[in-house]
C-alpha positions in Angstrom: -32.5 8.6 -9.9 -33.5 10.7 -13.0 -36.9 9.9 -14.7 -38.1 10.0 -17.7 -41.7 9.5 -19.5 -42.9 9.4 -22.9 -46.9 9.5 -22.9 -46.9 11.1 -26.8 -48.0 7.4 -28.2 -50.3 4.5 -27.3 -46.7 3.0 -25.9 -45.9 4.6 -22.6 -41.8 5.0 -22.1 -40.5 5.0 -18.6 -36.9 5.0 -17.9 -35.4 5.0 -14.4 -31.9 6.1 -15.1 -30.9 3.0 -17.6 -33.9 0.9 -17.2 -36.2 1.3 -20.0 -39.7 -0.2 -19.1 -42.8 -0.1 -22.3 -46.1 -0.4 -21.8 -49.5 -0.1 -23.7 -52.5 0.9 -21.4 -55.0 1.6 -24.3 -57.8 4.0 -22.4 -56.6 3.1 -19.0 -53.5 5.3 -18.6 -55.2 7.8 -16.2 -55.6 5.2 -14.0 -53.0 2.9 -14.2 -49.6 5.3 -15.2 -48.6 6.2 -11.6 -49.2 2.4 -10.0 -47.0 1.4 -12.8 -44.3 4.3 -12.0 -44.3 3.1 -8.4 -44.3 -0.6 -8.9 -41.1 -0.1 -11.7 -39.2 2.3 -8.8 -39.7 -0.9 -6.6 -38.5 -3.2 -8.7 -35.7 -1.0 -8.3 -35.5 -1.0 -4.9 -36.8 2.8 -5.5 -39.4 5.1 -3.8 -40.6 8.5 -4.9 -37.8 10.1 -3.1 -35.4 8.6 -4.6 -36.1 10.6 -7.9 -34.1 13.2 -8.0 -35.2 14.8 -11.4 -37.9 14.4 -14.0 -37.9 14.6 -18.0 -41.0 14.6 -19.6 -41.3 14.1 -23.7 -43.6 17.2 -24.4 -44.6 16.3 -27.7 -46.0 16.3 -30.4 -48.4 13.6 -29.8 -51.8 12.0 -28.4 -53.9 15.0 -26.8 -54.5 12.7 -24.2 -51.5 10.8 -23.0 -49.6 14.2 -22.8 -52.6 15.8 -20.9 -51.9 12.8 -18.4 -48.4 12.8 -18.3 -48.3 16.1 -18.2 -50.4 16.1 -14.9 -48.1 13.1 -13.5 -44.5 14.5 -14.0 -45.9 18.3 -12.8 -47.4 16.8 -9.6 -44.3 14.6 -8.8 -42.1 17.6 -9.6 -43.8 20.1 -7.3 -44.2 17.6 -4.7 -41.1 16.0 -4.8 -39.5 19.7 -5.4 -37.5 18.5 -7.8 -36.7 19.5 -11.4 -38.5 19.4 -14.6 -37.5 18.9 -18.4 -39.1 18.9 -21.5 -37.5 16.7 -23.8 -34.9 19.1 -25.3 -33.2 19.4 -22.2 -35.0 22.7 -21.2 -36.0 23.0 -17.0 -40.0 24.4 -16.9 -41.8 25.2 -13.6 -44.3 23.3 -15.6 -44.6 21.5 -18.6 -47.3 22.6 -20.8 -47.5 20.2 -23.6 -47.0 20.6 -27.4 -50.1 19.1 -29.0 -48.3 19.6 -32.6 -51.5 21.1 -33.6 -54.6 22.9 -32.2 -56.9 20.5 -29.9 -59.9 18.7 -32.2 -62.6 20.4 -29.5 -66.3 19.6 -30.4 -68.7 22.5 -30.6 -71.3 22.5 -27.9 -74.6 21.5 -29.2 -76.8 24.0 -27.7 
């Protein structure tokens, strides 16, 4: 089963080889993107071995959801030792994501 996962934009895209599943988790995609993963491969009648390769829309986007998804699709990969794509079809050992633009990082105060 090939996944895919689009965390770029306040809409999260999951696609399990021709099922396309969207969701909006506003501030509570750290916590609730990989419960959602597993409950969509059950519906399914999947489990996280049944993946047998991962694509993961890099960006440009939201600093945070690709930070997240970033950390979900390399974790399953390695795990699972499966394969990894960005979204132009290239296979990474990790993804590293595309921001589109430097990271808006605060100066420390003191």
């Amino acid at each position: 089963m090939d996944l895919y996962l689009d965390t770029s934009t306040p809409e999260t895209i999951l696609k399990l080889n021709d099922q396309e599943y969207r969701q909006v988790f506003a501030n509570d995609l750290a916590e609730k993107l990989l419960q959602f993963i597993h409950d969509k491969l059950q519906e399914n009648h999947k489990d996280w071995q049944d993946i047998t390769e991962i694509t993961f829309m890099s960006g440009p986007g939201s600093f945070t959801g690709l930070r997240i998804g970033a950390s979900i699709v390399n974790t399953l990969s390695h795990e699972l030792n499966i394969p990894l794509k960005d979204h132009h079809g290239n296979i990474h050992p990790i993804i590293i994501p595309e921001y589109g633009r430097p990271a808006n990082i605060s100066k420390p105060k003191k």
